[in-house]
N, C-alpha and C positions, 0 to 999 in steps of 0.2 A: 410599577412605574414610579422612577420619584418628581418627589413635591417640591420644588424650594420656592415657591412664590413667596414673596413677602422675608424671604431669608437673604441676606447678606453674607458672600465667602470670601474669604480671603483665601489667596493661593499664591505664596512662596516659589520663585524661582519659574513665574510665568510666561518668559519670553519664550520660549521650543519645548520642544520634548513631551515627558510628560504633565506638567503644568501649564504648558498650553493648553494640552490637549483636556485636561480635567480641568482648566477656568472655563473653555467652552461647553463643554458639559452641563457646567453648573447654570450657565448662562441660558442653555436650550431647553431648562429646565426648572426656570423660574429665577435664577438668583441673580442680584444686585452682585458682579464680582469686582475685589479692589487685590491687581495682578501687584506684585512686588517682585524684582529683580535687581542686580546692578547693572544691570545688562539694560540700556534702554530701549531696545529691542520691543521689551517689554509692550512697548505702547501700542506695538503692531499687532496684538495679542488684543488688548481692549481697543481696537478699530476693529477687526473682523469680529467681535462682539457685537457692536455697535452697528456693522454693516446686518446683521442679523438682527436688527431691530433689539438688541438685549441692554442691559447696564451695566454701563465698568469704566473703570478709572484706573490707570496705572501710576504708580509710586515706587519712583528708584531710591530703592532701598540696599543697603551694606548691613548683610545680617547678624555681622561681626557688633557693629556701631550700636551703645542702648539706646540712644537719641533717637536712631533713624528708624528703631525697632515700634518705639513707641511715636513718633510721628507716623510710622505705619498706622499703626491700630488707632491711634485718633484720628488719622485723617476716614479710616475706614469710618466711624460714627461719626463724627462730624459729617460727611458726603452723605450716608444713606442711613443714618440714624441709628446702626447697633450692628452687632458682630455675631454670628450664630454658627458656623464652621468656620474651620480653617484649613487647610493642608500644608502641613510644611514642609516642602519639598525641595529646597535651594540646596544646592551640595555642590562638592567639589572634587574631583579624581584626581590625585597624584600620579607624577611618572611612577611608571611601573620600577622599585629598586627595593633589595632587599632591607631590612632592619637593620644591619648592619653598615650600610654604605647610605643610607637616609638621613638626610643633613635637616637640622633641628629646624630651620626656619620652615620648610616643607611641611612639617609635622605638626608645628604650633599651626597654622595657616588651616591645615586641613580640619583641624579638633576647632581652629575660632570660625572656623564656618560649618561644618558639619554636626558638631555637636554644639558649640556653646550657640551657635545660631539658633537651632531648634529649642537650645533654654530658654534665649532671650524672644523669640516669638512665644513657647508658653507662656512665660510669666507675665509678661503683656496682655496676652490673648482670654487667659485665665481669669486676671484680674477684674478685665470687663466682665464675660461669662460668670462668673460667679454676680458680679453687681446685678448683669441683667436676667440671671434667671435659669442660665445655664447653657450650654451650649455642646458642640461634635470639635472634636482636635481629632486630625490624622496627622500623625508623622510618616514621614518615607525612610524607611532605615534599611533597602534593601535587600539581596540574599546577603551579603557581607554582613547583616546584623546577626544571620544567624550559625554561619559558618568561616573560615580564614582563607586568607590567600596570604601566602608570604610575601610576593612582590606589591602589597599595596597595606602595609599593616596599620600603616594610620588611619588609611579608609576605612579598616576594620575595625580597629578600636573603637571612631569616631560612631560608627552604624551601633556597634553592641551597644555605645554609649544611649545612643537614644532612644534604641529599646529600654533600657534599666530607666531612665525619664519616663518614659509613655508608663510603663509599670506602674512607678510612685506614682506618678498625677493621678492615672485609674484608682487607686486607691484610696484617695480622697471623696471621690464619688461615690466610692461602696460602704465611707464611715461617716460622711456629710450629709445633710440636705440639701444643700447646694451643692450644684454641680456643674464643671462640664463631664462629658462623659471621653478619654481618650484612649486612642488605640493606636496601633503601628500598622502601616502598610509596609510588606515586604515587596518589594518589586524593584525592578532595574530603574536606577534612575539616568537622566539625561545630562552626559555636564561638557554638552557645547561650551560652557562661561567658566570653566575652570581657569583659564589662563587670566582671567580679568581679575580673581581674586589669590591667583600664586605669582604673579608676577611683579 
């Protein structure tokens, strides 16, 4: 059974899907959760928290944006005093089109959410966890991080990308002292909000 009393999560792309569904989690299970989305949505995600007697705050966040990355993570300490997991889960699905007929602003769009998103929440996330002690990072880099589909190659790119991230950061923890400790979740992600950050 797990524990989180007394632990603070943060979870990336918490308006539906599967971040909803893993802020409540954290929540029925001891944690303080501060939901992030662009999607303000969001907020309906820490009310059914909150209706459940649990703790949470939501922060519309652009996980493109470094400002809004790190107003993330300090509002998260600031509200409940420190940051001990995180999930980052916010992504985005491109029309389905091959490589060849994939118009570049599609692809930059996909990579500054998919992947440089999930940079910019470690190195924020990290920074603290390392200050405080150490802490749990999960990224979501899907089955796409581990295999190709031609009709979505930026998706693909961007997923392998944040495998090869969760890898390096892991490796810090196995030559430091301090630590967070991180890993990848492969699984299907959810991207009702694609169109709010490709359009």
């Amino acid at each position: 059974m797990f524990n989180f009393v007394g632990k603070v999560a943060l979870v990336t792309g918490g308006s539906n899907g599967i971040g909803r569904a893993t802020a409540l989690l954290f929540a029925r299970h001891g944690a303080k959760v501060v939901i992030a989305d662009i999607d303000p949505t969001g907020q309906e995600t820490a009310e059914l928290i909150k209706r459940e007697r649990g703790e949470a705050c939501f922060v519309q966040t652009d996980v493109r944006e470094t400002n809004e990355v790190q107003h993330l993570v300090a509002t998260s300490i600031e509200t409940y005093g420190g940051l001990h997991c995180a999930f980052n889960n916010a992504g985005v699905l491109p029309p389905t089109t091959l490589l060849g007929d994939m118009d570049d602003a599609i692809f930059d769009k996909v990579l500054a959410v998919d992947l440089k998103g999930v940079f910019l929440c470690m190195k924020y996330e990290i920074q603290h966890m390392l200050q405080g002690g150490g802490g749990a990072i999960v990224n979501n880099a899907s089955i796409a991080g581990m295999i190709a589909d031609p009709g979505i190659s930026a998706y693909v790119a961007a997923k392998h990308g944040v495998i090869g991230l969760s890898k390096a950061a892991a490796l810090r923890s196995k030559v430091g002292s301090s630590k967070p400790h991180c890993g990848e979740a492969i699984c299907q992600i959810s991207f009702a909000n694609s169109r709010r950050y490709l359009s």
